[in-house]
N, C-alpha and C positions, 0 to 999 in steps of 0.2 A: 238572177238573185238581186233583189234589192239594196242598198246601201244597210237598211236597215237590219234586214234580213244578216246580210254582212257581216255587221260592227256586231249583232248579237251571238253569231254563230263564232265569231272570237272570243267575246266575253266566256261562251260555254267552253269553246277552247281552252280557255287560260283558266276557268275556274276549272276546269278538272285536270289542270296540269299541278295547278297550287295541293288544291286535293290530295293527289298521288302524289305528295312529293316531301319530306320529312318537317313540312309545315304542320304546325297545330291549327286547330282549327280558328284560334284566337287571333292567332296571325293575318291568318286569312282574313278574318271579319276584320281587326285594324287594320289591314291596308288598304280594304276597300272602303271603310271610314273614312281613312286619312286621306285619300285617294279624293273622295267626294269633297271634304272639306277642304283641300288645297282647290279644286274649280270654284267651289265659292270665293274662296278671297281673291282669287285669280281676274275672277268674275269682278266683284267686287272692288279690287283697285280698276280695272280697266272702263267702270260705271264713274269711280271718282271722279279720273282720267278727261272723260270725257266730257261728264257735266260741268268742268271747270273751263274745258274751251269753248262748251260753249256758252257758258255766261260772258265770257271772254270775247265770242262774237256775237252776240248779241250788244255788246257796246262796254262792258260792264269793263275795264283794264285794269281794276284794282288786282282781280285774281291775279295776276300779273306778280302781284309782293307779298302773295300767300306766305304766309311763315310755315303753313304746314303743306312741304310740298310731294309729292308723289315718292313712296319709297315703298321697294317692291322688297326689303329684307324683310324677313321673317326671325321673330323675337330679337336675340342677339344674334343674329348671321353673319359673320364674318361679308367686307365688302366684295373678298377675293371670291367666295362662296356665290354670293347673288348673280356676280356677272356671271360666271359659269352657269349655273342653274338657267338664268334668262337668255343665257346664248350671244354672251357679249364676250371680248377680254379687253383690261383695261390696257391704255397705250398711253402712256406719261405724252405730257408737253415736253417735247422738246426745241419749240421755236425758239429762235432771240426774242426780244421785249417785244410784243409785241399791245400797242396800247390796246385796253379794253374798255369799251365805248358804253357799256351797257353795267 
């Protein structure tokens, strides 16, 4: 069986598990909406992402003082929210002074 063959014989999986299951059918269509449109923007920061390094190496180092820089929250999302979502946890500084150079 192919990968594709695969990944499609789970989607049939899972779309007749949602089916049998006390979902509405409305539900079903928004998740697989929401679903869709969360890989776009996902998609979509990680294009920003990237075209910014490389103008960056390409010689360009102003992106370097971008005001508008890379933020993977979603509307008003809590900061504690994103990291969990993106598979981070946050971990305070707890150094002494330590000078910062940059």
């Amino acid at each position: 069986m192919t990968n594709k063959e695969n990944s499609l014989g789970h989607l049939e999986a899972w779309l007749n598990d949602a089916l049998h299951s006390d979902s509405t059918s409305k539900e079903v269509y928004d998740t697989i909406v929401d679903t869709v449109k969360d890989e776009i923007e996902y998609h979509q920061r990680c294009l920003k992402r990237s075209q910014g390094l490389l103008v960056m190496l390409k010689g360009n180092l102003s992106a370097l003082y971008d005001t508008d820089p890379w933020n993977p929250a979603k509307d008003d999302e809590p900061f504690e929210e994103t990291l969990k979502r993106e598979g981070y946890e946050y971990t305070p500084d707890t150094s002494p002074d330590i000078p910062h150079r940059y």
